[in-house]
BALO-726227 format. One record per residue (C-alpha): residue in three letters; chain; x, y, z. Coordinates in pm, 1 decimal. Last residue first. Layout:
BEGIN
[r 'ALA', 'A', [X, Y, Z]],
...
***
This chain:
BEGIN
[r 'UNK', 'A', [7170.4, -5749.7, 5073.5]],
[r 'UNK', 'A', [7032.5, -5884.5, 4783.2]],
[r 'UNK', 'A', [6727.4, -5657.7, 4671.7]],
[r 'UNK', 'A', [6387.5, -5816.9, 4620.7]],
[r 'UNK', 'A', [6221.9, -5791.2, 4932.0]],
[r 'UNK', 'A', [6257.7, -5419.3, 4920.5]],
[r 'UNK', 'A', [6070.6, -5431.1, 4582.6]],
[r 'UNK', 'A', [5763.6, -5575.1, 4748.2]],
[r 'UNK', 'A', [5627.7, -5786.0, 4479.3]],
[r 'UNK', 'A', [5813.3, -6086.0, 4522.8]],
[r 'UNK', 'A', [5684.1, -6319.2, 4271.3]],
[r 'UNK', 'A', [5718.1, -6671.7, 4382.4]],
[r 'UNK', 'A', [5920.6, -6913.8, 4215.0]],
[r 'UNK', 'A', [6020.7, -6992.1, 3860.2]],
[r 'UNK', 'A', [5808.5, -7283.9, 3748.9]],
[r 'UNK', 'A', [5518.0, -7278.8, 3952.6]],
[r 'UNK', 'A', [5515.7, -6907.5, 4002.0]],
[r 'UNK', 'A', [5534.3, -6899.4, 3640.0]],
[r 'UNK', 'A', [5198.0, -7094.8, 3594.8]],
[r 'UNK', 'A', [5043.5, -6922.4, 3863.7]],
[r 'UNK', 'A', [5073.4, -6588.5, 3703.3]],
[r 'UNK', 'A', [4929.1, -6719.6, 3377.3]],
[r 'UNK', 'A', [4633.2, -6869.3, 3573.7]],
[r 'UNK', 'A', [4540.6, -6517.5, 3766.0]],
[r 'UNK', 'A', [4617.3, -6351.3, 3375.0]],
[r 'UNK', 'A', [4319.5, -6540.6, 3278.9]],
[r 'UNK', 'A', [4069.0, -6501.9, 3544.0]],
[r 'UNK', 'A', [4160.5, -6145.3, 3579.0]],
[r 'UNK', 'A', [4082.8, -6091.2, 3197.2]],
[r 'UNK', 'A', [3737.5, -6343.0, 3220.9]],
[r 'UNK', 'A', [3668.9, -6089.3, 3523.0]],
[r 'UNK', 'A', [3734.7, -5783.4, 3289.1]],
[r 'UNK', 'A', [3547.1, -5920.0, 2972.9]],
[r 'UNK', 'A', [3238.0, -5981.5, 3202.7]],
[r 'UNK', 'A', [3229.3, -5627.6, 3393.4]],
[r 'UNK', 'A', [3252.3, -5443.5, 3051.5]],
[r 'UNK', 'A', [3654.9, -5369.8, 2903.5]],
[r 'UNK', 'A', [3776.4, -4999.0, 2825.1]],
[r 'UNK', 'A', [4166.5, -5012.8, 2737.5]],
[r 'UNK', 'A', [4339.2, -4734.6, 2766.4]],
[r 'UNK', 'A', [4692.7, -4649.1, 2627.2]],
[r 'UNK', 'A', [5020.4, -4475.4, 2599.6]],
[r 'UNK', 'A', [4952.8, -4289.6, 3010.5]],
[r 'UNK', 'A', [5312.0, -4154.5, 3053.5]],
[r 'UNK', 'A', [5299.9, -4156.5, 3483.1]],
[r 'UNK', 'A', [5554.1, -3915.7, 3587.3]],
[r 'UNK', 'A', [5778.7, -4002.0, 3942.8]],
[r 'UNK', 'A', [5929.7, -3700.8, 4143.7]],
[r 'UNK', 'A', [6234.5, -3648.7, 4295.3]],
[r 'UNK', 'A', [6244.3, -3432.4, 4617.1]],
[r 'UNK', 'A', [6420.6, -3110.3, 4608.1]],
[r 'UNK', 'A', [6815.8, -3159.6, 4665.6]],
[r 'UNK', 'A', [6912.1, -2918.6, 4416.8]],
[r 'UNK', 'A', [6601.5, -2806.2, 4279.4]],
[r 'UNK', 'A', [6435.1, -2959.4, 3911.8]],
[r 'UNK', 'A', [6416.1, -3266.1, 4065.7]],
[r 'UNK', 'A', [6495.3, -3533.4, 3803.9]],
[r 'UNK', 'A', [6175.3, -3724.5, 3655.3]],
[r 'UNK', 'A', [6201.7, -4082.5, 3711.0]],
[r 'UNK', 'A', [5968.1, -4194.7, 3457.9]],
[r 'UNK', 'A', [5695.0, -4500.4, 3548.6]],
[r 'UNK', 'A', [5534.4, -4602.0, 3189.0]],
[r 'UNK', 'A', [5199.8, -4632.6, 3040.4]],
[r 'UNK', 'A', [4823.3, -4868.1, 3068.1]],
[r 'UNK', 'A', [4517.4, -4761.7, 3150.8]],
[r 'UNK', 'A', [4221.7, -4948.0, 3248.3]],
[r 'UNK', 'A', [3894.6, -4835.8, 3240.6]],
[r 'UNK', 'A', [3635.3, -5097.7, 3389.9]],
[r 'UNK', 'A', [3271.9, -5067.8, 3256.9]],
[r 'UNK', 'A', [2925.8, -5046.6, 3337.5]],
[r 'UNK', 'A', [2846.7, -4883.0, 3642.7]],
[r 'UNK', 'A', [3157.6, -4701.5, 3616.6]],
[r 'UNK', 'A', [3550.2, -4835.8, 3692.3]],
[r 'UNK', 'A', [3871.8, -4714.9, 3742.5]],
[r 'UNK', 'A', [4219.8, -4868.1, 3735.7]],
[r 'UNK', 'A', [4578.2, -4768.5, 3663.0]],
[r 'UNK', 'A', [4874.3, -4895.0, 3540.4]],
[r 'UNK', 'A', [5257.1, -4949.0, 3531.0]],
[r 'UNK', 'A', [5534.5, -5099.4, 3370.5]],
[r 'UNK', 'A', [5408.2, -5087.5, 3013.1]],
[r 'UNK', 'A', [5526.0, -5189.4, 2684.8]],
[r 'UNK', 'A', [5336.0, -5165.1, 2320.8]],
[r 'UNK', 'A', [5252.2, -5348.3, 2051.9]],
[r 'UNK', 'A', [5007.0, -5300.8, 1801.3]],
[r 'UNK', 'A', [4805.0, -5552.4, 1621.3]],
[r 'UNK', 'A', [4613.9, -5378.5, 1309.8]],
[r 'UNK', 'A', [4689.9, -5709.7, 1065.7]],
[r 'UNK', 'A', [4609.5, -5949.0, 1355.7]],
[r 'UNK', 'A', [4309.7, -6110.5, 1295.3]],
[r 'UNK', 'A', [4232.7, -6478.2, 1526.8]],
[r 'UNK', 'A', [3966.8, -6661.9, 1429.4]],
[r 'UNK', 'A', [3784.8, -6853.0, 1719.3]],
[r 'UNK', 'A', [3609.2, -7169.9, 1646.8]],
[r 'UNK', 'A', [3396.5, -7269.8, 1904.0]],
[r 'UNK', 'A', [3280.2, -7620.0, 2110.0]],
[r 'UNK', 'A', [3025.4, -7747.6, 2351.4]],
[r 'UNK', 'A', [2863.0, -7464.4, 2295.5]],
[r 'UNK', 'A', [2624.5, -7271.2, 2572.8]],
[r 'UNK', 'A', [2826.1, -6940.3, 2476.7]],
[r 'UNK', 'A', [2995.5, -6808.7, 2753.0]],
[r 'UNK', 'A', [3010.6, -7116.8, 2980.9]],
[r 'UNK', 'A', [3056.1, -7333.3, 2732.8]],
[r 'UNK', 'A', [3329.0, -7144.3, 2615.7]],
[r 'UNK', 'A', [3460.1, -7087.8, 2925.9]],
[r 'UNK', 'A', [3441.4, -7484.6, 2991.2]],
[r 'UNK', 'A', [3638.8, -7542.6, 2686.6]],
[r 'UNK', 'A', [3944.3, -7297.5, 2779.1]],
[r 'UNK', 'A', [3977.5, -7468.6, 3115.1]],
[r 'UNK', 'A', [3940.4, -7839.6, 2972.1]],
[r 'UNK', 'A', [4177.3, -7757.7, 2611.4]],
[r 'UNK', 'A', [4439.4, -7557.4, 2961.6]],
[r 'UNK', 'A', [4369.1, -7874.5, 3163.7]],
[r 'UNK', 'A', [4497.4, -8107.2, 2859.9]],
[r 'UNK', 'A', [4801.6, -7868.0, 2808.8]],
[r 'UNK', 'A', [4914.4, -7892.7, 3198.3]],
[r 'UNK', 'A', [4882.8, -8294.2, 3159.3]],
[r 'UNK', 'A', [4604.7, -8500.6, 3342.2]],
***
């Protein structure tokens, strides 16, 4: 079975799963899409809901000579998903992550790993 014929099977069965349909037509509006970049991200979570937002790591000089550096968070965005929406999310990006793995190797996330020596 091809990659694309397992991605129509994946994508069916959540839809079955989600819906009880066989099959669904999802329209897709993006006249308000935004765009943005982020290299970072935290998590929290109530009874209800994961909170998830989304920014950029900035060195921030020390303001001392020789004082310790210090890293600022710039929180752009939050994204507020329910328990459901969040697993389907993991789910997802799990499969995505695999998929490059498969085709470009492993990725290392310990950045110590990463440097050529």
């Amino acid at each position: 079975m091809a990659v694309n014929e397992n991605v129509e099977k994946t994508l069916e069965n959540q839809a079955h799963e989600q819906t009880g349909q066989q099959q669904v037509r999802l329209r897709i509006d993006e006249k308000n899409l935004r765009c943005s970049y982020a290299n970072a991200f935290r998590t929290n979570g109530t009874d209800e809901e994961v909170i998830v937002d989304f920014g950029l790591n900035l060195a921030v000089p020390s303001q001392e000579q020789g004082g310790t550096p210090e890293i600022l968070f710039q929180v752009d965005e939050r994204i507020v998903l329910n328990y459901f929406s969040a697993k389907r999310l993991a789910l997802t990006l799990g499969q995505i992550i695999r998929r490059h793995e498969d085709q470009f190797g492993e990725l290392q996330l310990d950045v110590a790993k990463r440097q050529k020596k």
